[in-house]
SEFIMAR-12888 format. One record per atom (N, C-alpha, C): residue in one letter; residue number from 0; atom name; y, z, x. Coordinates in steps of 0.1 Angstrom, whole numbers, plus 2048, in hexadecimal, padded with zeros to 3 digits. Last residue first. Layout:
BEGIN
<badren type="A" seq="NUM" atom="CA" py="Y" pz="Z" px="X"/>
...
//
This chain:
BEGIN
<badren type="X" seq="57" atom="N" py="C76" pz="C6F" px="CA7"/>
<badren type="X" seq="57" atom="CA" py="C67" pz="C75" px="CAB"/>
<badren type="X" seq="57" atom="C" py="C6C" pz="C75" px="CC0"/>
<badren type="X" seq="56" atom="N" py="C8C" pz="C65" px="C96"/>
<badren type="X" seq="56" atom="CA" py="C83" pz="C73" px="C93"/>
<badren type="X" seq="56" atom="C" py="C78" pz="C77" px="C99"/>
<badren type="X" seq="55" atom="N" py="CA3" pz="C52" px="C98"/>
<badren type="X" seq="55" atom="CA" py="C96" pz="C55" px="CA0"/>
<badren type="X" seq="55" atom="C" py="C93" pz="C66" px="C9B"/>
<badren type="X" seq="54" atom="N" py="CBD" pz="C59" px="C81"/>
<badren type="X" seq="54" atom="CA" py="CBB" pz="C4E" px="C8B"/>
<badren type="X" seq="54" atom="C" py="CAD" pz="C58" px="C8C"/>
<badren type="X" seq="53" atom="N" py="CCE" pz="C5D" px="C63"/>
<badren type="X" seq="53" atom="CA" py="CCA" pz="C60" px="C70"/>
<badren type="X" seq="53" atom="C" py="CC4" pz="C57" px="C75"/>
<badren type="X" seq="52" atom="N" py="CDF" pz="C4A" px="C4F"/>
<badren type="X" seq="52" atom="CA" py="CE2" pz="C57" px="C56"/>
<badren type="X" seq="52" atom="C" py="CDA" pz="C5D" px="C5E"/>
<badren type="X" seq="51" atom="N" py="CE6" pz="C27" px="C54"/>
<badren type="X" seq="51" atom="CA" py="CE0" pz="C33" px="C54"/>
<badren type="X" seq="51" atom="C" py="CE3" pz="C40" px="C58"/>
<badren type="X" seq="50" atom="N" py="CFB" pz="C13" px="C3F"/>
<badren type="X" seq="50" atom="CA" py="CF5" pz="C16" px="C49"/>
<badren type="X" seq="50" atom="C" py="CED" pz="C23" px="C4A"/>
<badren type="X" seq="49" atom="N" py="CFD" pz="C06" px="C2A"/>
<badren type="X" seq="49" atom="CA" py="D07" pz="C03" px="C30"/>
<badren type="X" seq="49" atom="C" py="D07" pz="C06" px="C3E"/>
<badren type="X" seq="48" atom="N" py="CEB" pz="BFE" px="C0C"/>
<badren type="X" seq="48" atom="CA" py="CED" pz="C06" px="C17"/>
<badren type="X" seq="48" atom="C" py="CF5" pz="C00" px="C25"/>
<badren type="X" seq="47" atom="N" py="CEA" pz="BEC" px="BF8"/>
<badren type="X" seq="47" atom="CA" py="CF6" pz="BF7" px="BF6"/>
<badren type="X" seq="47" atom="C" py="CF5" pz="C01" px="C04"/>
<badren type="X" seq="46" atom="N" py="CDB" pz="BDA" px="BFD"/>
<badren type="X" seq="46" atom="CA" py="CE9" pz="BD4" px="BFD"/>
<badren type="X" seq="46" atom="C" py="CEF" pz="BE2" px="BFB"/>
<badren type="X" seq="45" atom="N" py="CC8" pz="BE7" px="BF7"/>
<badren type="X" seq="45" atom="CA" py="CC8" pz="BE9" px="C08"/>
<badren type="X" seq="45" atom="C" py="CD5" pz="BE5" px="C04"/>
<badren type="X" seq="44" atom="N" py="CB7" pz="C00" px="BE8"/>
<badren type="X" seq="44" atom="CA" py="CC2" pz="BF5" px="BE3"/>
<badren type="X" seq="44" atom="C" py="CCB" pz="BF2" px="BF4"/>
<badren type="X" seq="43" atom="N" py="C92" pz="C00" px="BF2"/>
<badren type="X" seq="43" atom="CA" py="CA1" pz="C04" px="BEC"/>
<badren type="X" seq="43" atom="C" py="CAF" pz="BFA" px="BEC"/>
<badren type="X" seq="42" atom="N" py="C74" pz="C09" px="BE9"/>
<badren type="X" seq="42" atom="CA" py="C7E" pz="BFD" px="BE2"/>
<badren type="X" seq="42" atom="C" py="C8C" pz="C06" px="BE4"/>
<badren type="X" seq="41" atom="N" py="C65" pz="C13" px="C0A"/>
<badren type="X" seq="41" atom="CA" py="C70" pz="C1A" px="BFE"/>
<badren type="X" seq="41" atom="C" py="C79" pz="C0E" px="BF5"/>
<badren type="X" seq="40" atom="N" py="C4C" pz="C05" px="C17"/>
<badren type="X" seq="40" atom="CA" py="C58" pz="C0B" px="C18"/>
<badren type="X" seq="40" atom="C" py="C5F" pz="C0D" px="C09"/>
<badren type="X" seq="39" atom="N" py="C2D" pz="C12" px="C16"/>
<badren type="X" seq="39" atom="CA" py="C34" pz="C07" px="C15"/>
<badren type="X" seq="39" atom="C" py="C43" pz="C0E" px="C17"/>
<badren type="X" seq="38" atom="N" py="C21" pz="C21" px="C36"/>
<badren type="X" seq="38" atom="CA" py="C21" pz="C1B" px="C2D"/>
<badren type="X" seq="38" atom="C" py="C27" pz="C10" px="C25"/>
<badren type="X" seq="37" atom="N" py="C3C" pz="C29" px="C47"/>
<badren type="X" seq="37" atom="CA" py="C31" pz="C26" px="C48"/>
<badren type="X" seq="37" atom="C" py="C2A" pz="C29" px="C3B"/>
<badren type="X" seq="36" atom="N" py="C54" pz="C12" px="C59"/>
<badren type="X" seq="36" atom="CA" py="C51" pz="C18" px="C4D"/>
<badren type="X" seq="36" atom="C" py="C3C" pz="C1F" px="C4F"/>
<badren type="X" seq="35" atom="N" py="C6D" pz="C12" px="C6E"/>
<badren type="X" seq="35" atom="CA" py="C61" pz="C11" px="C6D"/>
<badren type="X" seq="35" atom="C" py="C5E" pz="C1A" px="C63"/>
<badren type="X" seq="34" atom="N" py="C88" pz="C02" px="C7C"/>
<badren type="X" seq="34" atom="CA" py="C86" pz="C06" px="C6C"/>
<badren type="X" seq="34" atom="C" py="C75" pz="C05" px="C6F"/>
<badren type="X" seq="33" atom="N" py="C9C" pz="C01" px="C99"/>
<badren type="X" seq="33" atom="CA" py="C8F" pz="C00" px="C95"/>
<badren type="X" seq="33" atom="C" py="C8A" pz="C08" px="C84"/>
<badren type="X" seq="32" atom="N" py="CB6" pz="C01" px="CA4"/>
<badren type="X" seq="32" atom="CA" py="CB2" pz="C0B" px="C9D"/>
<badren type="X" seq="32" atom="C" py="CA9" pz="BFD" px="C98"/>
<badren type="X" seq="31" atom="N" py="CCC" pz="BF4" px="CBF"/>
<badren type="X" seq="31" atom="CA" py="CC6" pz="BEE" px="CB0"/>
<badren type="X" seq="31" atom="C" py="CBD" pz="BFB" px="CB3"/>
<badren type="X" seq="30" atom="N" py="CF0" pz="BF0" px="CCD"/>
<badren type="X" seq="30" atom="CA" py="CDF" pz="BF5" px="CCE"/>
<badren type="X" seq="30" atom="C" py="CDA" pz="BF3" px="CBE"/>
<badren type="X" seq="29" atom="N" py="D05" pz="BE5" px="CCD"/>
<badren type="X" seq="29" atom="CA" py="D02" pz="BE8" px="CD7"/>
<badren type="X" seq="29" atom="C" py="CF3" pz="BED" px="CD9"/>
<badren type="X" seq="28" atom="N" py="D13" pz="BCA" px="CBB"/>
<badren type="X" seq="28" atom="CA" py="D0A" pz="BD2" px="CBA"/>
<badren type="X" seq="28" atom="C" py="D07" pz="BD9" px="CCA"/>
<badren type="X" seq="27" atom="N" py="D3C" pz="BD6" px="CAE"/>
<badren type="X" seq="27" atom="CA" py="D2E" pz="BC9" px="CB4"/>
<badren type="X" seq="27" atom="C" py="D26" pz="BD3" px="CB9"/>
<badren type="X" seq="26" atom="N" py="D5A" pz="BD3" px="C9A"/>
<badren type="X" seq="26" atom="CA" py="D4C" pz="BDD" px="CA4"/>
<badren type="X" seq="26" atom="C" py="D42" pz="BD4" px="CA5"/>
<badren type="X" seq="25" atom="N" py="D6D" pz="BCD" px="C8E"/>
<badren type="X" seq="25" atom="CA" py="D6A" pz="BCA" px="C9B"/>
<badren type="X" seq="25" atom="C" py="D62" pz="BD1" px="CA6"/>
<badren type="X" seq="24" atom="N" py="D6C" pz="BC8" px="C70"/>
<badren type="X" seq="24" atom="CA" py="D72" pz="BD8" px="C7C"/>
<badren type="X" seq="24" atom="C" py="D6C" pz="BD7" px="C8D"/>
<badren type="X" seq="23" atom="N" py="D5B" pz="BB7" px="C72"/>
<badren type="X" seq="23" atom="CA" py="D67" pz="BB3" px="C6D"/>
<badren type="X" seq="23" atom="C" py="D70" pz="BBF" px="C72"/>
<badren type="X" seq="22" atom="N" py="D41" pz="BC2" px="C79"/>
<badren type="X" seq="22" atom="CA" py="D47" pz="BBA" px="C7D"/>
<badren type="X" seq="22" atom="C" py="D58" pz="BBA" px="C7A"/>
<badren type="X" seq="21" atom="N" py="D3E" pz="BD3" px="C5F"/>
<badren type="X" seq="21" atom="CA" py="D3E" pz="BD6" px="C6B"/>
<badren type="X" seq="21" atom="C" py="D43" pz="BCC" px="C76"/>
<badren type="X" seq="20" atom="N" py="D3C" pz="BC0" px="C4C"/>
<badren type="X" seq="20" atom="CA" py="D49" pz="BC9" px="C4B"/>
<badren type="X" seq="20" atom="C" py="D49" pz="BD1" px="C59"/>
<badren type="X" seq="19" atom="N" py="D26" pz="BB0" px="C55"/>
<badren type="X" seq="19" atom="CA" py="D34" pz="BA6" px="C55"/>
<badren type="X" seq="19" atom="C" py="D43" pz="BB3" px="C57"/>
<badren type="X" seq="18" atom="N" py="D13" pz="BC2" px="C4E"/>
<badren type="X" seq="18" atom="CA" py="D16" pz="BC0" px="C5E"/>
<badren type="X" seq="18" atom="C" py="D23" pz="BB9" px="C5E"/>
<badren type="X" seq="17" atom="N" py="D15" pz="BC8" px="C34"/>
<badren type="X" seq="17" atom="CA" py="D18" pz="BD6" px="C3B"/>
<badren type="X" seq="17" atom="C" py="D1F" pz="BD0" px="C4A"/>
<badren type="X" seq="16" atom="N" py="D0F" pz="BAD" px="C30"/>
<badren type="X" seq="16" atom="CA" py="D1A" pz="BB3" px="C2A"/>
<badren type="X" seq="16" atom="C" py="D1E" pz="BBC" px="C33"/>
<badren type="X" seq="15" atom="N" py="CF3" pz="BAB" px="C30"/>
<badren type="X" seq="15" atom="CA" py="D01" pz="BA6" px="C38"/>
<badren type="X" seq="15" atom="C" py="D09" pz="BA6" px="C38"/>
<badren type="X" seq="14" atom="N" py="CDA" pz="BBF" px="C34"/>
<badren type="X" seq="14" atom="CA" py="CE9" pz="BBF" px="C2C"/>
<badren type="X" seq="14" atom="C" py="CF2" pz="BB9" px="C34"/>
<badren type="X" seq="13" atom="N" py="CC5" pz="BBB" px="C4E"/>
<badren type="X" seq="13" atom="CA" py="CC9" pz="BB2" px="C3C"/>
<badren type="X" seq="13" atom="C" py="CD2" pz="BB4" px="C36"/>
<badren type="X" seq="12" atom="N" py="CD1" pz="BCF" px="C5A"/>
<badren type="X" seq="12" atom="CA" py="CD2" pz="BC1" px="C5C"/>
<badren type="X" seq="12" atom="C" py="CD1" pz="BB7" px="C55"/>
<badren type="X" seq="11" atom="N" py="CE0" pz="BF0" px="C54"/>
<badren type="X" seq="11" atom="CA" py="CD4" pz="BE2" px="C52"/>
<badren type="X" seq="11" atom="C" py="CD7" pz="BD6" px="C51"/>
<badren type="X" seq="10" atom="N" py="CF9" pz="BFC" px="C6E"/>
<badren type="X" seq="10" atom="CA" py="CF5" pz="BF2" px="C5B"/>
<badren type="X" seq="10" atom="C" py="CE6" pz="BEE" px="C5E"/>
<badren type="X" seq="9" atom="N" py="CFD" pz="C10" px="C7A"/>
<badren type="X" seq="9" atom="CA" py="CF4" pz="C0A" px="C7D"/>
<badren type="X" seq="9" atom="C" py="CEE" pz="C07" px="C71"/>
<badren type="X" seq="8" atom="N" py="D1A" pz="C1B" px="C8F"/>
<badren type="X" seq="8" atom="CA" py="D11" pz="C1B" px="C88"/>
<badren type="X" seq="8" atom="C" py="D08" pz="C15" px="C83"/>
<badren type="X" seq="7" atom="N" py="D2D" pz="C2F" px="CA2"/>
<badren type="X" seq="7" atom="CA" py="D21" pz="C2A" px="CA6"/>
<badren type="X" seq="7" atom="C" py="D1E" pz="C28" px="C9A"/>
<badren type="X" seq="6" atom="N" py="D4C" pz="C33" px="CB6"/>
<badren type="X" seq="6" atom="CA" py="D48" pz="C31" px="CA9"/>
<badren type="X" seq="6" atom="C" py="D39" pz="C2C" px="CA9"/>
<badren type="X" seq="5" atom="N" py="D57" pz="C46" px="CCF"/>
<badren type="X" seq="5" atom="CA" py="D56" pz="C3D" px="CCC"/>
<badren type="X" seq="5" atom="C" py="D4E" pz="C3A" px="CBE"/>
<badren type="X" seq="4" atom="N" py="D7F" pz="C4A" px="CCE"/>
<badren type="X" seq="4" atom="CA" py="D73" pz="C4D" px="CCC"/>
<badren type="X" seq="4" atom="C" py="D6A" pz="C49" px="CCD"/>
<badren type="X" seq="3" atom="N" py="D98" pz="C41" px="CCB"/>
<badren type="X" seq="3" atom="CA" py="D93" pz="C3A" px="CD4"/>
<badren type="X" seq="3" atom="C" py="D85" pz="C40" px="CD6"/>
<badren type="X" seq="2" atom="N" py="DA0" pz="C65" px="CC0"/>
<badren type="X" seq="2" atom="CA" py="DA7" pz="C51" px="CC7"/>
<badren type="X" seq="2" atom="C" py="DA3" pz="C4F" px="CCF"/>
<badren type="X" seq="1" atom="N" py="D8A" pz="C79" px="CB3"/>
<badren type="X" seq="1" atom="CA" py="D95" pz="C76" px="CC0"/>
<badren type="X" seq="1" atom="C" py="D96" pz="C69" px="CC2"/>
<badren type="X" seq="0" atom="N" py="D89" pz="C85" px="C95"/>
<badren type="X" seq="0" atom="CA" py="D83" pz="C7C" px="C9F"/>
<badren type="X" seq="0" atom="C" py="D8F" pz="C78" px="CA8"/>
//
């Protein structure tokens, strides 16, 4: 990755953890990702998710 790159990523908002560690690296929000489920959603262990690997599928 080239210096001064730019970095994009995108913790869930209920892990406040993920956002504080994001924060604390001095990155702040530029855009929000919409979580639409359909049906019910997936029991997942969100405190261990730190962020997503893809974005918009349609």
């Amino acid at each position: 990755m080239a210096p001064g790159a730019a970095i994009f990523l995108d913790p869930p908002t209920v892990n406040a953890e993920a956002v504080q560690l994001a924060e604390s690296l001095g990155m702040r929000p530029v855009f929000e990702t919409a979580r639409m489920y359909r049906g019910k959603p997936l029991d997942l262990p969100i405190d261990d998710v730190f962020g997503i690997t893809t974005f918009e599928l349609g």
